[in-house]
C-alpha positions in Angstrom: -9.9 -65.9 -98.7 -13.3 -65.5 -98.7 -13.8 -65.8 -95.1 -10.8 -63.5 -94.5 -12.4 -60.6 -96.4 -15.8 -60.9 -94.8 -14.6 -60.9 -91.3 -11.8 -57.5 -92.4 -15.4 -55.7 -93.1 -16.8 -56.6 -90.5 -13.8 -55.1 -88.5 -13.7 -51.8 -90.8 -17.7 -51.6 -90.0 -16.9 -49.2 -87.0 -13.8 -47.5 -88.2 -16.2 -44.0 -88.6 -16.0 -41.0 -87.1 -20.5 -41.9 -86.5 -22.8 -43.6 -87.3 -24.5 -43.2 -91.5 -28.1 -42.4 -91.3 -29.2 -42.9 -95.0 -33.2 -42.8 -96.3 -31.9 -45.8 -98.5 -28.8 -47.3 -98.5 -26.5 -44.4 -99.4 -29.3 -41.6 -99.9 -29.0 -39.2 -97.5 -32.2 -38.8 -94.9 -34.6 -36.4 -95.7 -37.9 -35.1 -93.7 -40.5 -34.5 -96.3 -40.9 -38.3 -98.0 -44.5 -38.8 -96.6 -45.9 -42.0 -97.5 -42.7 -43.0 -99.1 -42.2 -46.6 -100.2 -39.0 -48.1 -101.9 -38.6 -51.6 -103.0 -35.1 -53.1 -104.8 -33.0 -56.0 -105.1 -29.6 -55.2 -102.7 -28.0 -56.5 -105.6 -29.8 -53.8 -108.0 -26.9 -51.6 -106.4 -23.7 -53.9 -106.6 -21.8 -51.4 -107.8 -22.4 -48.9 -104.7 -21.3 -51.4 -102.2 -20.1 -54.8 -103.8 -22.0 -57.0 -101.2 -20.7 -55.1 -98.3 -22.5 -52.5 -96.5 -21.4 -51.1 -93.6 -23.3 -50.4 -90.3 -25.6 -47.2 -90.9 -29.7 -47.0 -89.9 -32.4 -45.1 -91.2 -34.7 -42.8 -88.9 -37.7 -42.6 -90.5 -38.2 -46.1 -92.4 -38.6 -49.7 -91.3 -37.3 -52.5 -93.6 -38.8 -55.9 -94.7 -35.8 -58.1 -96.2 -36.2 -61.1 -97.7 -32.7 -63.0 -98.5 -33.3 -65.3 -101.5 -29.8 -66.6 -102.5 -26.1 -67.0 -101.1 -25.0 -66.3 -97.8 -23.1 -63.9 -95.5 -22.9 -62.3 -91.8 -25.2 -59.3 -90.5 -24.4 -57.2 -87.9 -27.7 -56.2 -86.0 -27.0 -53.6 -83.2 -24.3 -55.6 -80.9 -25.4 -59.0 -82.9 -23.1 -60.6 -85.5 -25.1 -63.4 -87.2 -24.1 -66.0 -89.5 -26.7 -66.5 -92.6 -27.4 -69.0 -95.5 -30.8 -67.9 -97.9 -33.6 -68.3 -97.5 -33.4 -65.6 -94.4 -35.9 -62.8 -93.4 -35.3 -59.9 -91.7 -37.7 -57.2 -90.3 -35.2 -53.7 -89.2 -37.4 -51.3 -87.2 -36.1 -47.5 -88.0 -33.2 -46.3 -86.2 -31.7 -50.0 -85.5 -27.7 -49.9 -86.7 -27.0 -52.5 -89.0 -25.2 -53.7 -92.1 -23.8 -56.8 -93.9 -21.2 -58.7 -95.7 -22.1 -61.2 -98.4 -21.1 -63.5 -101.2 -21.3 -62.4 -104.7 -24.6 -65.2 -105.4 -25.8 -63.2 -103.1 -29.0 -61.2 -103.5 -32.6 -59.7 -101.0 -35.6 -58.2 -102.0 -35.9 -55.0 -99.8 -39.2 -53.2 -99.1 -38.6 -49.7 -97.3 -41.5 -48.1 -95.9 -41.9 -44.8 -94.1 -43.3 -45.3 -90.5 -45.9 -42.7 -91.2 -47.3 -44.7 -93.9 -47.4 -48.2 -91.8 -48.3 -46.4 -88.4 -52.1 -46.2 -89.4 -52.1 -50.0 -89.8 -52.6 -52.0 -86.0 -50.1 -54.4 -86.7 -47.4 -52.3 -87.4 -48.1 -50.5 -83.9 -47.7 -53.2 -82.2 -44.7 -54.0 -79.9 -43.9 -56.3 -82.9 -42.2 -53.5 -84.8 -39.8 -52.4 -81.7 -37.3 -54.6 -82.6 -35.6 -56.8 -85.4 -37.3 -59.8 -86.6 -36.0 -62.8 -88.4 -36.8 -65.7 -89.6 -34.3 -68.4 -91.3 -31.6 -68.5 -88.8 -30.8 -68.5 -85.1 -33.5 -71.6 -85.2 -36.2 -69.9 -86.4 -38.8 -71.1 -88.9 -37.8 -70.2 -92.1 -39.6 -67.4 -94.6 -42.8 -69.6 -96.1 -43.8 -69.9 -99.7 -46.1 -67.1 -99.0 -43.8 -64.7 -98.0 -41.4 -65.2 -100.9 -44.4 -65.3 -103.7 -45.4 -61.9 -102.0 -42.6 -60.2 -102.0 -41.5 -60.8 -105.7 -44.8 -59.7 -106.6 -44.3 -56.7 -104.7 -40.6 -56.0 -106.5 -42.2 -57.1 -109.9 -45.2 -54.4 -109.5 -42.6 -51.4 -108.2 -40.1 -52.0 -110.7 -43.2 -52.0 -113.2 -44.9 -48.6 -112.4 -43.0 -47.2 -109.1 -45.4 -44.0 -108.9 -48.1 -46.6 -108.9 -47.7 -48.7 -106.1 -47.5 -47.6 -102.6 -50.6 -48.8 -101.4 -50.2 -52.4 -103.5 -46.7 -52.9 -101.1 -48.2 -51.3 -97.9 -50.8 -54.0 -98.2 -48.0 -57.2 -99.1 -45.8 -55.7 -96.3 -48.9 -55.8 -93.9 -49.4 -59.8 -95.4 -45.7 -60.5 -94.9 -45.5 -58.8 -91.7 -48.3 -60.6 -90.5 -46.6 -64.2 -91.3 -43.4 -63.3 -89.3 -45.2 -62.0 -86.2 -47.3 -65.4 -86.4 -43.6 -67.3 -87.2 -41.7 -65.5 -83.8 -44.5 -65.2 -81.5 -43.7 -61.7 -81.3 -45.9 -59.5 -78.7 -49.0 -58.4 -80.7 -50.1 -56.0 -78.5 -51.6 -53.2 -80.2 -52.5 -49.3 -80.1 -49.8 -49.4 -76.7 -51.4 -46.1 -74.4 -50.9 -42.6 -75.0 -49.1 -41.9 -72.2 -46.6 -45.3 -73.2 -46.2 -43.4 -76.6 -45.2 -40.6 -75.0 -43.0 -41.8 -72.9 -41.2 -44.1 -74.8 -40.7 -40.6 -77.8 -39.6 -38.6 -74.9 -36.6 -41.3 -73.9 -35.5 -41.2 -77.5 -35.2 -37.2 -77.9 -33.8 -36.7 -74.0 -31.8 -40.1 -73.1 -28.8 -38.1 -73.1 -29.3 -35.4 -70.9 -28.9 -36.1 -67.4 -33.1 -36.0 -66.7 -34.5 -37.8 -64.1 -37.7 -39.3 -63.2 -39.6 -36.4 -61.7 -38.3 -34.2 -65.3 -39.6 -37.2 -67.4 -42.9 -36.9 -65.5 -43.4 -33.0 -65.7 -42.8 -33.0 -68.9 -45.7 -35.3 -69.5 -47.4 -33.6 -66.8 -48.1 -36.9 -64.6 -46.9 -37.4 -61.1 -43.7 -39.9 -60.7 -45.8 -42.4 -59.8 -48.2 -42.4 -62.6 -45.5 -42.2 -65.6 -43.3 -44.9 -63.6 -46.8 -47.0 -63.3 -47.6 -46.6 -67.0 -44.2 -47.9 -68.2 -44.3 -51.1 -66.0 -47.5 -51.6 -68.0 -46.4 -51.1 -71.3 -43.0 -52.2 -71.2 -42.4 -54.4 -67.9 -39.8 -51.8 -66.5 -39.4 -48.6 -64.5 -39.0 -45.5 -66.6 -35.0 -45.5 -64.6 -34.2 -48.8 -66.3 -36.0 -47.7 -69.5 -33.4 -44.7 -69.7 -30.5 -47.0 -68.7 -31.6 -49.1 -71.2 -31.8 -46.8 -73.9 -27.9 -45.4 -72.5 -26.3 -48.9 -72.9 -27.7 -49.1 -76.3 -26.4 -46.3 -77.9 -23.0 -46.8 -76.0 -22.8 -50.3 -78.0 -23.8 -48.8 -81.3 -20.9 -46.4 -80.8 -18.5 -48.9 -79.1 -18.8 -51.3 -81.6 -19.3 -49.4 -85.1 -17.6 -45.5 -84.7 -13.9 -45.0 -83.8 -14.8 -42.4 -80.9 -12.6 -42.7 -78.1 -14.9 -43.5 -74.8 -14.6 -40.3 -73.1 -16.7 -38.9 -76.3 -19.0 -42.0 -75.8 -19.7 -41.0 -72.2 -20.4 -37.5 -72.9 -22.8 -38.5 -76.1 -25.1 -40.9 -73.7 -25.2 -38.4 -71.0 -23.1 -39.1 -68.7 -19.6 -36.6 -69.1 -17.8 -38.3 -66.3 -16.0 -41.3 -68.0 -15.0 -43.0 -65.0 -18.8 -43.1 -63.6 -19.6 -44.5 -67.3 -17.4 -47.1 -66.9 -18.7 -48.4 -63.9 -22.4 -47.9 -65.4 -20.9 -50.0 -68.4 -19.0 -52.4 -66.6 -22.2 -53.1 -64.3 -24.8 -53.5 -67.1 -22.4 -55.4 -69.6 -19.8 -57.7 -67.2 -16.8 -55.7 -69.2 -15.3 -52.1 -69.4 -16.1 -50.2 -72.4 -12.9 -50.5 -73.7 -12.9 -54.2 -73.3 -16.0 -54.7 -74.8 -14.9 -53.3 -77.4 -11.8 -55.3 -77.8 -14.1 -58.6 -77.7 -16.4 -57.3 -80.3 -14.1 -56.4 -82.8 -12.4 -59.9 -82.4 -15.6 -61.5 -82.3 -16.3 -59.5 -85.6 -12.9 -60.7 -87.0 -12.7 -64.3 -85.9 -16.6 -65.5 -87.1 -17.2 -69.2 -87.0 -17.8 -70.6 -90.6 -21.0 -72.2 -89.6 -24.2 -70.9 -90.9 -27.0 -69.3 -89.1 -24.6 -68.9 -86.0 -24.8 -65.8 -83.5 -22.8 -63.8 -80.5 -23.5 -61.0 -78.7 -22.0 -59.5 -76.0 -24.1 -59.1 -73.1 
C-alpha cells in the first residue's frame, strides 16, 4: 500500500499548471533575504506536507540535505531515485525537485542564500552547478563528519536562530568540502568573467530565439571569443550550451507541469511545435509527448529496491 501511494505522488508531482518556486518549502520567494540562512528538520513541518513534497525549486538558495532515517524516492530534474538513510544531497538553486517518504522518515536541511556562499571559493566552483549526493546510486556514503556537523549546525539554529549565520556558513563550507572530496566533483574555482557572464546571460535569454552573434554583442566579444571562452569553461560551444539549457527546461515542464507541448515549445523559445518536436526527439530519442508518457510510468511503476535510479535520456 505503501509502495502504491509513493509512486501516485510521484505521478500527481507534475499535475500543475508550473512549476512552485518557494524561498523554503512552502514560503513564497522573496528578493531582499540577504545573507539568509535557514536550517530545520523536513520533519519539523510534517503537517505542511506529510512526507510528500512535490517538485518546486528555489531561485535564490542552494540546499545541503542530510537524510538521517527511513527511506523514500526523489525526483531530481528528469531523475527518480530510490533512497534508504543515511543519504546526502547537495540542490544547487533553481534545480526542480521534490520527494516522497516513509513516516520514520526525517533530513536535516541547511538553506543558504547564494549571496552569502558566493564569497567562499568552494562554493564558486563548478562543484555547486549541479546536484550532489552521496548514499546512493553507489556513492560513498555521508561520513561521521558530516552528520556530527550538521546536528550541531540544527542544534545551534534551533538554539539562537538570529545568532548563527556565520556558525552554519562555516559547517556548510566543512560539509561541502567532504562531498566534493566524496564525488570528485570539478573543483575548479573563480571560473572567468566572461564564463560568468555568459553562463547568467543563457539563463535570463534561453528562451528567446538569440543566436550566437546576439549572445556575443551583448557581451561585447566577437563570436569567436565568447564561443572560445565557453569551450574553456564548460567544454561546449555557446549553441549547445543554449540547446542545452532548452532541453532542460522542456523536461522540468514535461515531466512536473500539466502544460500541453505547444505551450512548452513556445516557453523554451521555440513557438513552432513541430520544429520542437524534432529538436526534442533529436536530443532525447522520443517525442515530447512520449517522453512524457515514459516518465510518468516510470514515476508510477518504481522498482522496490533501494538506492536505484532512471532517467530518461
Amino acid at each position: 500500500m505503501q509502495k502504491k501511494k509513493k509512486n501516485l505522488d510521484f505521478f500527481e508531482m507534475r499535475q500543475k499548471p508550473d512549476i512552485p518556486n518557494f524561498l523554503t518549502y512552502g514560503v513564497d520567494q522573496k528578493t531582499d533575504d540577504i545573507g539568509f540562512v535557514h536550517v530545520e528538520k523536513v520533519m519539523d513541518r510534517k503537517l505542511i506536507h506529510n512526507g510528500h513534497v512535490p517538485a518546486h525549486r528555489h531561485e535564490q538558495i542552494c540546499q545541503l540535505c542530510l537524510w538521517t532515517s527511513g527511506s523514500g524516492a526523489y525526483a531530481i530534474e528528469d531523475r527518480l531515485i530510490e533512497f534508504q538513510a543515511p543519504m546526502f544531497l547537495f540542490i544547487p538553486a533553481r534545480v526542480v525537485h521534490g520527494f516522497d517518504v516513509s513516516s520514520d522518515s526525517d533530513a536535516i536541511v541547511f538553506s543558504l542564500a547564494n549571496s552569502y556562499t558566493d564569497s567562499d571559493p568552494l562554493f564558486k566552483s563548478a562543484a555547486t552547478r549541479t546536484p550532489l549526493i552521496l548514499g546512493a546510486l553507489g556513492y560513498a556514503p555521508p561520513t561521521p563528519l558530516m552528520t556530527t556537523l550538521m546536528q550541531v549546525g540544527y542544534e545551534r539554529y534551533k538554539s539562537a536562530p538570529q545568532t548563527s549565520q556565520s556558525v552554519i556558513r562555516g559547517i556548510a563550507i566543512a560539509v561541502f568540502g567532504e562531498v566534493v572530496s566524496l564525488t570528485n566533483a570539478p573543483r575548479t574555482h573563480d571560473e572567468s568573467s566572461a564564463a560568468a557572464r555568459i553562463r547568467c546571460l543563457i539563463e535570463e535569454r534561453f528562451r528567446e530565439p538569440w543566436t550566437v552573434n546576439d549572445y556575443a554583442h551583448e557581451l561585447a566579444l566577437t563570436p569567436y571569443q565568447i564561443n572560445s571562452a565557453a569551450q574553456t569553461a564548460f567544454g561546449q560551444s555557446l549553441k549547445r550550451l543554449i540547446i542545452d539549457r532548452r532541453l532542460l527546461e522542456s523536461k522540468r515542464l514535461l515531466a512536473f507541469t500539466i502544460r500541453p507541448v505547444e505551450a512548452i515549445a513556445a516557453e523554451v523559445g521555440i513557438p513552432d511545435a513541430a520544429y520542437f518536436s524534432r529538436f526534442f526527439h533529436t536530443s532525447c530519442g522520443f517525442s515530447p509527448r512520449e517522453w512524457r508518457r515514459r516518465w510518468a510510468e516510470n514515476a508510477k511503476n518504481r522498482p522496490p529496491a533501494a538506492a536505484s535510479e532512471n532517467t530518461l535520456t
